[in-house]
N, C-alpha and C positions, 0 to 999 in steps of 0.2 A: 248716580253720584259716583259710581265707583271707576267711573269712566274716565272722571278728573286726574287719575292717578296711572302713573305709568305701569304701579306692580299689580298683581290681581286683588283684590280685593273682595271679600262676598257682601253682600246685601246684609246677610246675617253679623257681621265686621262692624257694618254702617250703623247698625240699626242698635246694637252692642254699646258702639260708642254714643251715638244718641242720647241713649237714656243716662246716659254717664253723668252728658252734660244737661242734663234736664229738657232734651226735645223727644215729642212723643208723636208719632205718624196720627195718631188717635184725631177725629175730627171732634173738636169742639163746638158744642151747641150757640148757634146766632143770635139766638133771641138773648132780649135784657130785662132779666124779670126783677131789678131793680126801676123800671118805666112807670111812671105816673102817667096813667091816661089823662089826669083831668088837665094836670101840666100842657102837656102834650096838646090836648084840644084847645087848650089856651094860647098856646102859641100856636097853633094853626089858626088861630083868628086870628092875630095880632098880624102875621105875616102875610093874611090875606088883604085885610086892610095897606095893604102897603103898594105904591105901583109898581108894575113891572121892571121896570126899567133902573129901577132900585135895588134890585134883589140880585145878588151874585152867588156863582155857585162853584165851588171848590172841590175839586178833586183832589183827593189825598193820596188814592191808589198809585204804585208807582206804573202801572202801565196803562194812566188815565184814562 
């Protein structure tokens, strides 16, 4: 990051302002322990029952 910027800048600078603005290098956990399994199996049946050819699928990632 500090590469964007023509003056020197440290990592420690970066990481400084970071937390300033409320971003943290820190990896957040994946899982979503708000998940209803039974939900969830319910709509795995529902979507199974459906044909192929029906089903679309979305990519939301920006480098899809």
């Amino acid at each position: 990051m500090a590469k964007l910027w023509d003056d020197r800048i440290s990592n420690r600078t970066i990481s400084r302002a970071s937390k300033k603005v409320g971003s943290c290098s820190k990896k957040r956990p994946m899982g979503f322990p708000e998940r209803d399994e039974a939900k969830r199996q319910a709509f795995l049946a529902e979507l199974s029952a459906l044909s192929p050819d029906k089903i679309v699928y979305l990519v939301e990632s920006p480098n899809g």
